[in-house]
N, C-alpha and C positions, 0 to 999 in steps of 0.2 A: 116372324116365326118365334116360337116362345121356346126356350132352351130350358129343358129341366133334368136336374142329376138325381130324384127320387120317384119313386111314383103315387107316393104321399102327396107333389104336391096338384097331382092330373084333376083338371076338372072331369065331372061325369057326364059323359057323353058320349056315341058312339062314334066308333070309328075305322079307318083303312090304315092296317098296321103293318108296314115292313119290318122283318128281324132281322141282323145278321151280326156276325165282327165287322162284315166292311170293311177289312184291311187291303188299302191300296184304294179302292174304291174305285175300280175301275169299270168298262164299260158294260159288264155285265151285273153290277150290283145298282149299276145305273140305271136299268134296265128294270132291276128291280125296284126302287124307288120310286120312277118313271109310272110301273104300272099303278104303284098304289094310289097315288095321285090322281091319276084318270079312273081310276073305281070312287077315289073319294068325290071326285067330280061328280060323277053320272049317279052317284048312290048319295049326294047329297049329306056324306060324314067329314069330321077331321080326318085330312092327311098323318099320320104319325111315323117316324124311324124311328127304331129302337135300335140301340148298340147298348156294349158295352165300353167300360174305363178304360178297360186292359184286354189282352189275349187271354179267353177263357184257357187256354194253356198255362197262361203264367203262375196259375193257383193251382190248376190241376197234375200240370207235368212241368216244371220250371224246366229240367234238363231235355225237353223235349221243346221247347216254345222256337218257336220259329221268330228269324228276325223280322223287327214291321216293316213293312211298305211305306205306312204313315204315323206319324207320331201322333196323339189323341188330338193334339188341340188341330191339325192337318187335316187329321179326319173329319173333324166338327166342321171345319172352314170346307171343306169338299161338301161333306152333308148338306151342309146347309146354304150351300149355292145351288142347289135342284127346288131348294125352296118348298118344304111340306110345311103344315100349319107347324107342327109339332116335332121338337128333335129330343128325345131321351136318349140321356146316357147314363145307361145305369153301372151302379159299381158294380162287379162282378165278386161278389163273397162267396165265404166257405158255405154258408148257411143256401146261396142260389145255387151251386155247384152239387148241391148235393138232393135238389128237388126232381124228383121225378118227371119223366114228358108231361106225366096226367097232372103230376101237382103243379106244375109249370102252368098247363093250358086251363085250368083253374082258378089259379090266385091273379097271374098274373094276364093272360091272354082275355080271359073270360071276365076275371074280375078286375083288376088295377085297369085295364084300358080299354074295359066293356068292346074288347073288337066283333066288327061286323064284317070285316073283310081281313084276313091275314094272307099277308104277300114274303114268299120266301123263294129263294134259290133251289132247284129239283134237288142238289147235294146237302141241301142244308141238314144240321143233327141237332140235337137237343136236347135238355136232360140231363141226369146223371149218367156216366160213363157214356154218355152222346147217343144212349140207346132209341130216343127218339129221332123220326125222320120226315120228308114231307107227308107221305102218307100216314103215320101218326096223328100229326096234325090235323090232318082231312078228316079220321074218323074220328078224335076226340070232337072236332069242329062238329060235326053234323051231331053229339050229345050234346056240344055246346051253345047252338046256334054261332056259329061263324062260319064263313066261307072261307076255305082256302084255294088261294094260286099258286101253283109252286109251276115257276117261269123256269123255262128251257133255260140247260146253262148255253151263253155264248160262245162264236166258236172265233178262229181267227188263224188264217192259213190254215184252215180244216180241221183245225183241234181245240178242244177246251179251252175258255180262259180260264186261268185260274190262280189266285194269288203264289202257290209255289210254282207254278210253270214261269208266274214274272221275277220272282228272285232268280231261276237257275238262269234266265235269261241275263238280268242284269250280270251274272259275275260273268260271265261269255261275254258282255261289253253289246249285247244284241241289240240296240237302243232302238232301232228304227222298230222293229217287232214291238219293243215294250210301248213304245209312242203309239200303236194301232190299237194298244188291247186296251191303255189306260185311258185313250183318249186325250192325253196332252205328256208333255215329258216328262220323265221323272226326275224327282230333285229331289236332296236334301236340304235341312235347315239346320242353324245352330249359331255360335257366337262365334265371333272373332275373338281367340286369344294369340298368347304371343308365342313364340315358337324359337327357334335357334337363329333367326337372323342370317340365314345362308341365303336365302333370295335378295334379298336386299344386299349384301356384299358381293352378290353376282351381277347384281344391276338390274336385277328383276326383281320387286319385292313382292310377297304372296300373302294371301290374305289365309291364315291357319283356321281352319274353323274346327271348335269342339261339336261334333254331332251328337244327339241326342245316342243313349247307352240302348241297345238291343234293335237300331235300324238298320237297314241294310241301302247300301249305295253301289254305283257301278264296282267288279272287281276291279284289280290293278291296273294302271294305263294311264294313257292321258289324254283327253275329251277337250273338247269346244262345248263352251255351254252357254246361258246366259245366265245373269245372276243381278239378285236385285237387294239393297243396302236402303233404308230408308227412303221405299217408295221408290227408285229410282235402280232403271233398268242399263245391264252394260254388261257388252261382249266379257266374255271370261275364256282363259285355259288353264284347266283343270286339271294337276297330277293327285289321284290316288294311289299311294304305293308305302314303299317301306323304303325311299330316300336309298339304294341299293350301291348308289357311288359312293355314300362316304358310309358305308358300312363293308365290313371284310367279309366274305362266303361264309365263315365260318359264324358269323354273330347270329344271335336269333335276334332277329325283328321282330316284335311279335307285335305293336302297335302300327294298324295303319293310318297313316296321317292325310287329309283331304288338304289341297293347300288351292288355292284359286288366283290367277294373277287377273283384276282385271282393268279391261284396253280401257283408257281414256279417263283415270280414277286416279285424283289425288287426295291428302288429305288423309286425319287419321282416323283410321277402321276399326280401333282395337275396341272391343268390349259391346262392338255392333250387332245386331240380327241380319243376317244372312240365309237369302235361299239362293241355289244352283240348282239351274235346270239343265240335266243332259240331253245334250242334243246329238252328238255324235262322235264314236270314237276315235283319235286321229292316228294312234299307237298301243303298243303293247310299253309297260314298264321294263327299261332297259338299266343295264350298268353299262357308266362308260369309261375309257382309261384314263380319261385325265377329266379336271375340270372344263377349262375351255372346251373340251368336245362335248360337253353335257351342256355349258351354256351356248354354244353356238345352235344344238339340236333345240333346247327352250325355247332362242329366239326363230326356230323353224317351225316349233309348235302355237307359237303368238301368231304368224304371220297365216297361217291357215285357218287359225281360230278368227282370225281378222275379215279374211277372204272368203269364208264359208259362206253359200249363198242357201239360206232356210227361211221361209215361211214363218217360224218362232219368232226369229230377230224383228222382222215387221210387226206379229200383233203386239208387240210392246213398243215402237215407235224405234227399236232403233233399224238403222239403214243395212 
């Protein structure tokens, strides 16, 4: 697959081109992918995905940007396990942001990636103030010679997938739903830093991880997940929360902290790459009255995280 971030540097040739953000990338933009491939197949063109760097929100409405799904370089490793000839990601500027549907399907549809087939989502938008849509597309496309598909969106439990249907899900802790629409669990990524040392004086030490800034992960609780440290895969349980026992009602927490304990890990973690995968929720975040009842309840949430019997923990080898 050849990874390019301009479209300066595109050979000329024609081609089957998916558009979208892709955020989450889940099983309906897979869908979308999936088809362009089988057109590039049978029509004998380059496969191509086109995204962008960032949420065309983040330039257009920053106070409106919604948290990602997946963070770029996530995205790029998603994308690019469906395997099209070609993955663009282009940067998203003030100067693209402000080109019309027509000038869009011009410079860049028509002309940077000579398409012959364009493959989008029925909701997809485009253009300046998003005023273009698939039908847009379709009639510029028939000025332009290109074909457009604009693929049914997916549905799931009878309703739309859709990347904000899978955030409100994640904060409800809905994990099993988000596993059906994403097609694998959701996790995040980030490093090991260090943290206040209160798992480790409780006799549980946790692994603090810094998540990347404007993602979004399960809301508050604490989950069974797995998680993987240098190639290598291990049960975890996971508190997302704001640490609510050694804070007084009255304090603002306003930092939530992800902390991971995981089974059968020694050895030191700090400054490591870290993904967790949620797999499912075991609690709600509690405050408890004393310490020992919080870590007697910890060690109630190891031993379920231990005992969980899922499908996940096998395709990565553990038991």
């Amino acid at each position: 697959m050849e990874l390019h971030t301009s479209l300066d540097t595109l050979a000329r040739r024609p081609r089957a081109v998916a558009i979208g953000t892709f955020d989450g990338v889940h099983i309906g933009h897979q869908e979308v992918v999936r088809t362009t491939l089988q057109a590039a197949r049978e029509e004998g063109l380059t496969s191509t995905v086109l995204t962008f760097d960032r949420h065309p929100m983040a330039l257009i409405d920053a106070a409106h940007l919604p948290r990602l799904l997946t963070p770029a370089k996530v995205k790029i490793a998603l994308l690019a396990g469906l395997h099209p000839d070609e993955l663009i990601v282009l940067p998203f500027t003030a100067e693209l942001a402000r080109q019309s549907a027509e000038e869009f399907c011009r410079t860049v549809v028509a002309g940077a990636l000579r398409a012959s087939v364009v493959v989008v989502g029925a909701n997809f938008t485009f253009g300046a103030g998003g005023a273009g849509t698939a039908q847009t597309l379709e009639a510029l496309g028939a000025e332009l010679r290109f074909r457009t598909n604009a693929v049914p969106l997916a549905t799931a439990g009878g309703k739309p997938i859709s990347s904000t249907r899978i955030r409100r899900l994640l904060q409800t802790g809905a994990l099993e739903e988000v596993r059906e629409i994403l097609g694998r669990p959701p996790s995040t990524h980030g490093s090991v830093v260090e943290g206040l040392r209160r798992g480790r004086a409780l006799g549980v030490p946790t692994a603090n991880l810094e998540v990347e800034a404007g993602t979004i992960f399960p809301g508050r609780g604490v989950y069974a997940a797995r998680a993987m440290v240098d190639g290598r895969w291990y049960r975890a349980a996971v508190n997302v929360g704001h640490n609510p026992t050694f804070h007084s009602r009255r304090e603002e927490a306003v930092v939530v902290h992800v902390e991971a304990f995981l089974l059968d890990f020694s050895g030191n973690i700090y400054g490591h790459e870290i993904q967790v995968d949620f797999l499912h929720k075991i609690r709600d975040e509690a405050r408890f009255g004393d310490v020992p009842s919080l870590v007697a309840q910890m060690q109630v949430d190891i031993r379920l995280a231990a005992e969980l019997a899922d499908p996940a923990f096998a395709e990565v080898g553990l038991s």
